[in-house]
Structures are given as structure tokens and as C-alpha cells.
ROROGU-107656 format. One record per residue (C-alpha): x, y, z; residue in one letter. Coordinates in steps of 0.2 Angstrom, whole numbers, plus 5000, padded with zeros to 4 digits. Layout:
N
XYZA...
END
This chain:
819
495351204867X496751074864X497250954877X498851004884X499850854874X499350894857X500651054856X501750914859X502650794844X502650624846X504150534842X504650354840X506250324849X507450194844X508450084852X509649944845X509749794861X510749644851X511249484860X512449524872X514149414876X514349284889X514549324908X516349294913X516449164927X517449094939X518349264943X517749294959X517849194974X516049174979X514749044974X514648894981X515948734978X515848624960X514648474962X513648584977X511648544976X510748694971X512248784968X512448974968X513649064958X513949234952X514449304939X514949474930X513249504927X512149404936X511949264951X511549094946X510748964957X510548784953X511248814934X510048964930X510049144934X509349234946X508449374952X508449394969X507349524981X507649544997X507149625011X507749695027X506849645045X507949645062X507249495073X508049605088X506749735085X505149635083X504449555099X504949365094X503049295097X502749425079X504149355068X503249225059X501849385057X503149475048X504049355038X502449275032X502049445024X503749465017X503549295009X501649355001X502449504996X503449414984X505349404992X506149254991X507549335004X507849435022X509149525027X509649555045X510849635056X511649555070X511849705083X513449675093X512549775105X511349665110X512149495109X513649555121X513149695131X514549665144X516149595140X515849395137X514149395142X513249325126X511449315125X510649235110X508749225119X507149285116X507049405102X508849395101X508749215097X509549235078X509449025076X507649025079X507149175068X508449115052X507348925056X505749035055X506149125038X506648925030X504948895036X504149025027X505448975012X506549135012X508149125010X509249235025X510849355024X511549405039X512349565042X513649525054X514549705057X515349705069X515049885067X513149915057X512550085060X510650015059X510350205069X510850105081X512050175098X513950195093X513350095078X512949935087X514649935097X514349875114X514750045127X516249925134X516949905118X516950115113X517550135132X519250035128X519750155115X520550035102X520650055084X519150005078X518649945062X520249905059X521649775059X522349825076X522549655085X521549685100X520049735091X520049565081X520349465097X518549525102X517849525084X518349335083X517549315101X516149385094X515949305077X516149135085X514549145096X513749225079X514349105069X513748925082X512249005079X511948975060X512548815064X511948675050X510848855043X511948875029X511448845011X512948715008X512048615024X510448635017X509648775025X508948965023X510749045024X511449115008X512449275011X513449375023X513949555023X515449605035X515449785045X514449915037X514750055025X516750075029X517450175014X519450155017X519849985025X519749865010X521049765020X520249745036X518549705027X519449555017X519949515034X518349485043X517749375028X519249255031X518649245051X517149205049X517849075036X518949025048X517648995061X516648885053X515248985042X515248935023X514149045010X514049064992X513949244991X515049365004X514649575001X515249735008X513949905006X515049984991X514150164991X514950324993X516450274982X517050134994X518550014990X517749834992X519149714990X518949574977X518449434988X516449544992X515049594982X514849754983X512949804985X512449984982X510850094989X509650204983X508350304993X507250434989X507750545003X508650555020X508450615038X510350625037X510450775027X510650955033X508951035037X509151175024X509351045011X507451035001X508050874992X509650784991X510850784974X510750614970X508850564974X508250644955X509650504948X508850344957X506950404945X507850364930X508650244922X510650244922X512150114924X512750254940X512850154954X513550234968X512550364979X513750494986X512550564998X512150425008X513150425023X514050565019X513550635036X514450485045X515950475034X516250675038X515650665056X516550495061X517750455050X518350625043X518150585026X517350695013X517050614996X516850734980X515550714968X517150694953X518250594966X517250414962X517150344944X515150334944X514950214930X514550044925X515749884930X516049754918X516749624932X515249624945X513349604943X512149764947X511749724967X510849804981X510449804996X509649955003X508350034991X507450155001X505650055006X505350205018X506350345026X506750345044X506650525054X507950635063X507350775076X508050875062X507450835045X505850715044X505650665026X504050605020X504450455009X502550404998X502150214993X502250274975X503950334979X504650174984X503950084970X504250184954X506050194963X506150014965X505549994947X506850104940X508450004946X507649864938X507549974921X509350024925X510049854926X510049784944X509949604946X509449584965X508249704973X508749724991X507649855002X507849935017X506849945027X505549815024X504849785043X505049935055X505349895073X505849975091X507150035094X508149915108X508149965128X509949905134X511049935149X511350105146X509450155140X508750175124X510150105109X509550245097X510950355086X511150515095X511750665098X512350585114X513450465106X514250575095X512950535079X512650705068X510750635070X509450615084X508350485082X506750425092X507050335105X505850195101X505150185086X506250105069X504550105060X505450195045X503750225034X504250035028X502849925019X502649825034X502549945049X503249915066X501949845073X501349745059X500449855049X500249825031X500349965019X499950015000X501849994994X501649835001X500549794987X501349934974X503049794977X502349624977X501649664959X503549694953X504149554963X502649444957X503549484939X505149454945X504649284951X503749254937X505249294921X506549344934X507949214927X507649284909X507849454916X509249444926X510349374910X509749524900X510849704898X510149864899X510350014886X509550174892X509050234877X508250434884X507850534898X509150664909X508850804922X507650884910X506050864913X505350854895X506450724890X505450564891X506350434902X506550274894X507650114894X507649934888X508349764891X508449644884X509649464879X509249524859X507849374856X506649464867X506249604884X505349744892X505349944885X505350044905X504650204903X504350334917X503550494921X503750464936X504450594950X504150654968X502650774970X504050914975X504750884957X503650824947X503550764928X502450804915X501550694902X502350614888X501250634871X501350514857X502450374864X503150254854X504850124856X505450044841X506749904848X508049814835X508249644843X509249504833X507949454823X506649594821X506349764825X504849764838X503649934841X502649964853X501350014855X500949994835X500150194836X500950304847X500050304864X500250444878X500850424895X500050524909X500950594921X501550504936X501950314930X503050204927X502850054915X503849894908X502949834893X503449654888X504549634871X504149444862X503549364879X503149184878X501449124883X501448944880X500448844869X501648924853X501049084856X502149234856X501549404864X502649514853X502249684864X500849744876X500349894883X500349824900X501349724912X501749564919X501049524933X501149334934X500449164927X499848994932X500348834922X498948734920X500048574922X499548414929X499148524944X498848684939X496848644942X496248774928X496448684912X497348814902X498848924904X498549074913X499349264911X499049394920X499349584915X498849734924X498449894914X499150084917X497850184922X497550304907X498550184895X497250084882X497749894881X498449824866X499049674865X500049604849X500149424847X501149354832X500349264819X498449224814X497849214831X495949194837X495549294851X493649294862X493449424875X493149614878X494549634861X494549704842X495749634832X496749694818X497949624806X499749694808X501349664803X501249454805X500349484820X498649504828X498249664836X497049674850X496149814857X495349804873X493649854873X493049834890X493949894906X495449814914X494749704930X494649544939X493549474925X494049544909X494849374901X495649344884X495749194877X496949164862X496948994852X498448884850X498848724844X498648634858X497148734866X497748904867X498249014883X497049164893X497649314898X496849414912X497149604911X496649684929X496649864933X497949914947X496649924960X496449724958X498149724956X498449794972X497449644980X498249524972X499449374977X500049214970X500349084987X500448894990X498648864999X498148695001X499648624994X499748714977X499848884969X498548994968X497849174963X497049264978X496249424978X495849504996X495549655004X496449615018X498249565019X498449405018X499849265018X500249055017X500748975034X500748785031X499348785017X498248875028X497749075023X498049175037X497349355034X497449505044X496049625045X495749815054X493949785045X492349675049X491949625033X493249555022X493149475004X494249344998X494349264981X495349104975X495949054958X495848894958X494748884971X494448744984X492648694985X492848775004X493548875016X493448855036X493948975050X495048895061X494948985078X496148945091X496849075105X496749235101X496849205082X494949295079X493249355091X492449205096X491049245085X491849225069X490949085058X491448905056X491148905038X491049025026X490048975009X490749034992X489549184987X489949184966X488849164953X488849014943X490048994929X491049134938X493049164936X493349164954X492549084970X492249224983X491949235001X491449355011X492149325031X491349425044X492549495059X491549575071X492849605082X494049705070X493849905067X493850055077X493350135091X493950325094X494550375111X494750555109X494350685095X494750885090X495950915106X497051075106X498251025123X499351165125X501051135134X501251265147X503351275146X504151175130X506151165130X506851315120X507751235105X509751155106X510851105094X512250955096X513150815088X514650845077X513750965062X512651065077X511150995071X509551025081X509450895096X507950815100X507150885117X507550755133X506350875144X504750845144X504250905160X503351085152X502450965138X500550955134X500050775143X498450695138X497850555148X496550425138X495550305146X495450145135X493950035139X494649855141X493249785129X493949875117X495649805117X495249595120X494949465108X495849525093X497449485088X498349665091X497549835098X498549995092X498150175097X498150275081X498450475085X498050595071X499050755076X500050895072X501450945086X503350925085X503850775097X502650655105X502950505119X501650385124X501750335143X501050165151X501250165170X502650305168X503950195155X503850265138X503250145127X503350235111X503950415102X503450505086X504150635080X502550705069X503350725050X501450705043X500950515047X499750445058X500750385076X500450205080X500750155096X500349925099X499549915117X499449725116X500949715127X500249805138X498149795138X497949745157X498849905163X498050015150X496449955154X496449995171X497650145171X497650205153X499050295145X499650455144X500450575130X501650715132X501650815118X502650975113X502151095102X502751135083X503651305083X504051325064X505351435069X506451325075X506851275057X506551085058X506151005039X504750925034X504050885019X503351035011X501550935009X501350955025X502451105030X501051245032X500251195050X499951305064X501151315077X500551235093X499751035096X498250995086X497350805089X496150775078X495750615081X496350455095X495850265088X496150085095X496150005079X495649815082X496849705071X495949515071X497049375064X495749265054X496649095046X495649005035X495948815031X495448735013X494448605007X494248514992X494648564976X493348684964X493548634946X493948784934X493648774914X
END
């Protein structure tokens, strides 16, 4: 019988991509002032810093949500995960929370975590509202502010008063933090997603100017048709779902745009629930011109790195989700990836309870009380997840040949709503680029394989195809194949079957004698690589002649050793194709004072030129490239169990690519708790709706709810770094109870519930913790994600787990030589 593909014709799709004209500059007022050292500009199509453009990724973490003593944790993955940038907001809420009463302390101590971030060399932009909706109460207003009743959000004279009160404190605290001054702060976004007050958000630029706070690059959010006036950048959104829709949606109308590739940047569905509900405005899909802008650069700042929850509608965002969304605003033009979430938190206790969007509060949403984790690649307690790794390998790219990318346009050459058409696009500045190519879509919609793919790309110079014989693409991917990519040493890499994952200059530095470049390979894609010219070539490759060029075939299978090496005048240049899986473990970070290629299985990041890896597993391996001749376990406090060894010998066979260790954790990994329980809760709240759109509201009475109480053993939560309770269940709303205070909520959409006991090991382990749970009734017409939809009604707890975390950091010792 024929595969599937073959009643298929392939097709070679063509595309023109020429030179494109110069960026207009100088017509906006942002960037920093002539003469300025390592100045930032921006122009129509791009920002610039230091002369050069760039690409920059960012991600969102508020340091208000994460226990202070965890920050360095967190930014120290953002930094391994390839951001050069956070984003934070600046909750009024919690700064004032009674009229003059600032607090700028412990986790709320905004100088401290922007000096944290410079450490970790991230770049900061605050979010200063005053009104940021975050699912935060009233939006982040403080309850006396809302009591008052002014106009809001507005120019009303008595609102500024207190804005400018406010911004003042905000502002003395970035103090000497600002790029001009030499430090992490490069951006400020006023207020949040406000749709009709150009005027007013011009307004709050020029206070915070007036107060003293100087930054290149000023934004407003510019989704749901907003009018931004010329003085922000606006920054647009993209997610691949949203709690805030109604239940009876299955899938909101604009999430199929945001997995192909198009100039549209707007997103009429996000927030619509707010700008109905609060501010009575109702945009229509043919009110807002959705099209490319000539005059400002493609910016964002929330691409969906997860999907919080509503009692109501409880998407289930996936890893691959995020990334092949992520990847296809970089096929449709976007010059700075912002995400949002990319740490999960808590949820804030104030004077007036839980700070949670609500019913209560007038919200059209209920949202857990405690838990912001947000499904984000780092959870809210710290937990590390797969599109952690799916990310860092575009970002890896994007530091890698983010300048040349950022200058280049896009032409989205195919691909619409039907599901046949193969989604493509290119860009490219007419010398050289990448072909994007997806098949890509969410397992409730998915897309089929595309047979026989081949790009023919017209560039200045040359017309460039790849592959050189059509090639299918499975289903489920999405790729950017390098166009004419420089290697060094002369060598040009005129297309690939595979993408750019990063490189290491030999340099007087560089410790491993010749250029290297990594690729990885799709899975289900055969390698080929064309270089131009009469190249040599040794390694797992056939060659062939083609076209001026040297075609290569891989022979042997993508990995951690499969190595090319191509001659060039000077000595030549090795490429490195891995398979995704290694790909997935690989980072590039300054160890020991200079770059380096490591692969773990554990997450890992740089602090100081020490490797500090965080394990849930006893036995980790670690490998470096260029390798130190050692590593050494430096145990202090409670950074790993006691019995960890001193040193750790590399374990590699002689003339190996890579030096490995192995580290043993004893003290990480699991113990179960409880297993196969069916509690049954003997009176659960009948369902209620509320809010502004009669949503369902969350229930507040847990008094008829299922409680199981666990008995944790204390041995099983000392000497790691973090203990977390793991609950594998099935149930509608859950709370976890420590000496009666509610120390976290879930309300169960498919994923494992985490709850961090470190804060509070001495009282579980001599009281436990309890959890009230309330059944699922699938009759009351709560939306979940039809993967994990057909479940029986009632409380089902498969399994409880402490899962030991142990925080390992590893110091380096002199260096391995690599030939």
C-alpha cells in the first residue's frame, strides 16, 4: 500500500526576498540621546543597540510573587534559557496598600531584584501601571484608591496626584538602575492594556520623565485595536488559548492565526472580556486595520509561555504549543520576543485577603487564589519544564544570528486557514535568510504532512533551493532552515536541512581550535547540508557535486557526537548536527570565565562562573565543551545532602568530543505519600455564577469538601534544597492546608498540582497538611481541554509525592584541551 504522502504532488514554491530599503530613523522619540554609550535606538523595523541591531527576548517574572530568597533561582534560569531580558510589573497594590504607606521590602524590594537581574546580565523593563491587570485585584489598584471613586485611568487631576505619588516612590527605586546610568534598566510600559486613552497614556510617559526616570525605549500593550500615541511602542500578544473566553468557546478565533505566519498583529480576542466587562467597549473583528506598519518595528510582549486558569475555562496549554507559537512570530516578522508568563508565582495575601482577579471584584473571571503558576517554563516554584528547553534552542539562535535577523523583512510566501496548504515564509535582507516552514498546530486542530517540500528563494544574487530534492515534512513541526549562512573560515552554508542552534569561535579563547556550529536535525527530516564551492568534508556525510556547491548527506544519526568537518583556507570549520533530544539538553553559558557547550540532564545555569544545577534525580550527567580538566562540588548550607562528593572525575573515553561527569545526589528523587485514593466529599457547593458575563464562580465553601490529611515524614523533606508535594488527581477545585492557612489552590485542568512545603517543613512535619477536595461534576459545564475532558465524576488521587529538589553547584578547574 502507498504511504499516505505519495497521492500527494510535490511542489517547489517560490518566493522573490530582494534587498529591502533602509529603516527610517529618528522619527520616533525613544532610543537613547546622540553620543550615549551602548546606545539603543529604534527604528521602523528594528531596535539597535550599540550601532547594530537587535533581537531582544524577553521574559516576564514578578519578583512580588516569588519568595525574594528564590529570585536569583529564577533569573539564573531565565538567563540559561537564553533571554537577554525580564519583564516585571510593579503592583500598585502591594507597594501602597493604604494611602501613603509605601513598602519597597522583602519580596517587594523592586531595587534589589532589577540589581539581581544585572547580575545575572539581564537587561529589566518595568511595568509600572498604574493599573496592570496581572489577574491581579481591581487590576493592581490598591482597595483605597477603587474606594474614592475617581476617574481612573484617566487625566482627572486627582487621579494623577496619586499616580505621581506613586511613580515617585517607583521611580527612587530604579535609581542609578537605568541604562543611561549604566545599569540593567532599558524599558518602561505605562498602565496596561487601555484601548481609548492615547492622551492620558502620553501622559504618564512624561511623569515618570518628569520624575527623574530616563529610558531608551517607552511601550504601551497595542492589542485589541488600541490607540498608542506616538511617543510608546506599541507591543502586541499572542497566545495559544485563554481562560478569559466564554466556557462554550472550544477555541478562540484568533489562536489558529498566531500558527502561521502573517504581518497581522493585533489580537482581537485578548482582553476582550475586560474591555466589554470594564470598560464597555466592544471592538469588531473589521473595526481595526489588522495589517502590517511601515513606521514601527514588529514587538511583543506577551506571547503565551503558558495559559493561566479561570474556575470557568481551564485551557491546557503544551510545551510544543508554546514553542512552535513562539517560532512562528519569528517567521512572521517579530523583532523582540517577549513572553508571558515565563516564571509562575503566588498569588499575593494583602490587607484585604487573597489579590486574585475575581468575581468579587467585579472581574468576569475567577482565578485561584494562590497559585500564578500559569503552565510557564519555569513553574511557580521553580520547576523547570520541557518548553524550557523547546525555547532556549530559538533563543540560542537568536543570540547567535539575532542582529542579522532582526534587519531582515519577511514575505509569507503560503499557508491560510486550510489545512492542506503548506505554511511557509522567508526572511531575509536579499544576500542571505531562513525558509520557516510549519505543520504545526494544536492536537484539537491539527495538520497534516507536507509531501515533497521544496523552497526556491530568489535573493539578489542567486536563487537558492532547498532542499536540492524535495523532502517531506512530518506532521507536527516547525522548522527555519538557514539560506547562505556564514561559517567562517570562507565557508558559506548555502541551505541545510536543519537549524541553528548556536556556535563557538575558536578565538584566542575559544579553547577548541576550530570554529564550531551547531545544528540540530528535525526528527523525520534527512540532513543535507550544501556548502558552496569544492569543499572537503570527513564525518558520517556523502557528498555530491551540485550547482557550485558541495552536497552532503548525513549518513549517520543526528547526536552529541555526529561532527563534520569541512576544510577552509585557513583550517576549515565543524559543524555538530545533534538530534532534538540533545538539543533539548543543551546550553551555551559563561563557566569558568568563558563560554561553553553544556549538555545536562538536569537544569542547569551560570552564577559567578560556577554551574549550579538543579536536580529531582540522584544521578545526573553533565558534559562540557571545552571542558575544564575538573569539576568540584562546592557544598555550602543547604545547597546539596551532605553526602555528595567532593570531586567528581570526568568519565569519557579518550579522544572523546566531550568531557562527562556523572554527579551522584543521593538526597534528590521521590518518596510517595499516598496512592489510588477515592475521598469522596459528603456535601459539595451546588454550582453559582457571577461577575459581569454570569460566569461560573469559583466555590468559597469548602466545608462539604473531601479532606485528606498526609503525614509527611521529616526525613523526607530535610537537606535538599526544596521539598514539593506533587498530587496526581482528577477533581474540580483543590486547596492545600498547613496548620489551617491555605497554602496553595489548583483548580485540576489536567496537570500535576504542586504544592513547595519548604516554607513550611517544621509544621508539616509534625502536623502534616491537609486537602480539601471537591469533586468534578461534568455537568456543571466547566471547559477543559478535550484531552483530558472524559473523566468520571467524583475525586480520583492517584498518586501524592514529595519530590526532593537538591541544588548541586559545581566549581571548575583548569582547562581540558580540545583538538
Amino acid at each position: 500500500m502507498p504511504d499516505a504522502l505519495d497521492s500527494r504532488r510535490s511542489v517547489t514554491h517560490r518566493v522573490r526576498a530582494r534587498r529591502p530599503s533602509p529603516p527610517r530613523r529618528d522619527h520616533l522619540e525613544l532610543g537613547d540621546p546622540p553620543g550615549a554609550s551602548d546606545a539603543v535606538a529604534v527604528t521602523s523595523r528594528y531596535l539597535e543597540r550599540a550601532g547594530l541591531p537587535w533581537f531582544p527576548v524577553t521574559g516576564e517574572v514578578h519578583y512580588s510573587r516569588v519568595p525574594r530568597d528564590r529570585w536569583s533561582e529564577v533569573l539564573g534560569h531565565a538567563k540559561a534559557g537564553g533571554l537577554d531580558s525580564v519583564a516585571t510589573y510593579v503592583f500598585w497594590q502591594a507597594h501602597e496598600p493604604a494611602p501613603g504607606d509605601f513598602r519597597w521590602d522583602g519580596n517587594l524590594d523592586l531595587r534589589a531584584f532589577v540589581e539581581t537581574a544585572g547580575r545575572h546580565g539581564l537587561d529589566v523593563v518595568v511595568r509600572l501601571g498604574p493599573w496592570a491587570h496581572g489577574e491581579a485585584r481591581y487590576g493592581g489598584f490598591p482597595d483605597w484608591l477603587v474606594e474614592r471613586g475617581l476617574a481612573t485611568r484617566t487625566n482627572d487631576p486627582a487621579y494623577l496626584d496619586l499616580v505621581r505619588a506613586y511613580y515617585a516612590q517607583a521611580v527612587a527605586q530604579l535609581d542609578g538602575l537605568t541604562h543611561a546610568e549604566g545599569g540593567p534598566v532599558v524599558g518602561a510600559q505605562v498602565d496596561n492594556e487601555l484601548y481609548d486613552q492615547p492622551e492620558h497614556l502620553a501622559t504618564l510617559r512624561t511623569t515618570a520623565e518628569e520624575l527623574g526616570l530616563r529610558v531608551p525605549v517607552w511601550t504601551a500593550t497595542g492589542w485589541g485595536g488600541a490607540q498608542v500615541p506616538a511617543t510608546l511602542l506599541p507591543l502586541y500578544s499572542a497566545y495559544a488559548d485563554g481562560f478569559w473566553e466564554d466556557a462554550e468557546t472550544e477555541w478562540p478565533a484568533f489562536s489558529p492565526v498566531h500558527f502561521r505566519y502573517s504581518t497581522v498583529r493585533d489580537d482581537l480576542s485578548v482582553g476582550a472580556d475586560l474591555r466589554e466587562a470594564l470598560d464597555g467597549i466592544v471592538v469588531a473583528p473589521d473595526a481595526v486595520a489588522l495589517k502590517d506598519d511601515d513606521f514601527l518595528p514588529y514587538a511583543t510582549c506577551e506571547l503565551g509561555g503558558g495559559m493561566h486558569v479561570a474556575y470557568h475555562r481551564r485551557p491546557l496549554v503544551t510545551p510544543d504549543d508554546v514553542a512552535a507559537l513562539a517560532l512562528a512570530k519569528v517567521g512572521s516578522g517579530s523583532v523582540w520576543q517577549g513572553y508571558y508568563m515565563y516564571a509562575g508565582g503566588t498569588q499575593r495575601v494583602g490587607p484585604h485577603g487573597t489579590e486574585q482577579e475575581s468575581h468579587a471584584t467585579g472581574y468576569p473571571n475567577d482565578v485561584p487564589t494562590r497559585t500564578y503558576d500559569f503552565g510557564a517554563p519555569v513553574g511557580e516554584h521553580g520547576q523547570v519544564r520541557r518548553h524550557h528547553h523547546l525555547l532556549r534552542r530559538q533563543h540560542l539562535w537568536l543570540q547567535a544570528d539575532g542582529a542579522e535577523i532582526a534587519a531582515m523583512t519577511t514575505t509569507v510566501g503560503g499557508g491560510s486557514d486550510d489545512p492542506e496548504d503548506l505554511r511557509w515564509s522567508v526572511r531575509s535582507d536579499g544576500r542571505r535568510g531562513y525558509v520557516f516552514l510549519t505543520t504545526y498546530q494544536p492536537a484539537r486542530r491539527p495538520l497534516p504532512a507536507q509531501p515533497g517540500v521544496q523552497v526556491a528563494v530568489e535573493l539578489d544574487d542567486a536563487t537558492v533551493t532547498v532542499p536540492t530534492r524535495p523532502a517531506d515534512l512530518p506532521a507536527g513541526v516547525s522548522v527555519a532552515w538557514p539560506l547562505r549562512l556564514p561559517l567562517g573560515d570562507g565557508l558559506v552554508l548555502r541551505s541545510a536541512t536543519a537549524q541553528v542552534l548556536t556556535r563557538i569561535d575558536a578565538g584566542p579563547d575559544g579553547g577548541i581550535g576550530r570554529d564550531l556550529v551547531v545544528l540540530v536535525a528535525t526528527d523525520g527530516v534527512p540532513v543535507e547540508l550544501v556548502v558552496d564551492g569544492d569543499v572537503t568534508a570527513t564525518g558520517p556525510v556523502e557528498a555530491r557535486a551540485g550547482d557550485g556547491a558541495t552536497v552532503l548527506d548525513l549518513t549517520g544519526r543526528p547526536g552529541p557526537d555526529t561532527l563534520v568537518r569541512l576544510g577552509g583556507p585557513s583550517g576549515g570549520v565543524d559543524v555538530l548536527v545533534l538530534d532534538e533530544a540533545t538539543a533539548d539538553r543543551l546550553y551555551r553559558l559563561d563557566v569558568g570565565g568563558r563560554e561553553r557547550l553544556v549538555l545536562s540532564d538536569a537544569p542547569v545555569y551560570a552564577l559567578d562562573g560556577a554551574l549550579v544545577v538543579h536536580t529531582e534525580e540522584p544521578a545526573v550527567t553533565v558534559s562540557m565543551l571545552p571542558a575544564p580538566a575538573s569539576l568540584t562540588s562546592t557544598t555550602t548550607g543547604a545547597d546539596v545532602a551532605a553526602d555528595i562528593a567532593a570531586d567528581v572525575a570526568p568519565d569519557q573515553p579518550a579522544g572523546a568530543l566531550w568531557s562527562t561527569w556523572t554527579l551522584s545526589v543521593p538526597g534528590a528523587g521521590r518518596r510517595r505519600v499516598a496512592s489510588d485514593l477515592r475521598p469522596v466529599a459528603p456535601a459539595p457547593p451546588e454550582p453559582a455564577h457571577g461577575g459581569p458575563m454570569d460566569r461560573l464562580s469559583a466555590p468559597v465553601d469548602f466545608s462539604g469538601a473531601a479532606r485528606v490529611d498526609l503525614d509527611v515524614p521529616a526525613d523526607a523533606l530535610d537537606g535538599v534544597d526544596r521539598a514539593l508535594l506533587r498530587v496526581a488527581w482528577t477533581g474540580d477545585v483543590g486547596r492545600a492546608l498547613v496548620g489551617g492557612e491555605v497554602v496553595s489552590d489548583h483548580f485540576w485542568h489536567g496537570r500535576e498540582w504542586d504544592v513547595d512545603l519548604t516554607p513550611w517543613r517544621d509544621d508539616v512535619a509534625r502536623d502534616g497538611l491537609t486537602l480539601e477536595l471537591l469533586p468534578w461534576r461534568a455537568e456543571t459545564g466547566v471547559w477543559v481541554d478535550p484531552s483530558v475532558r472524559d473523566v468520571p465524576d467524583g475525586i480520583a488521587v492517584a498518586a501524592v509525592d514529595v519530590v526532593r529538589v537538591a541544588r548541586v553547584v559545581l566549581a571548575v578547574g583548569e582547562e581540558r584541551s580540545w583538538t
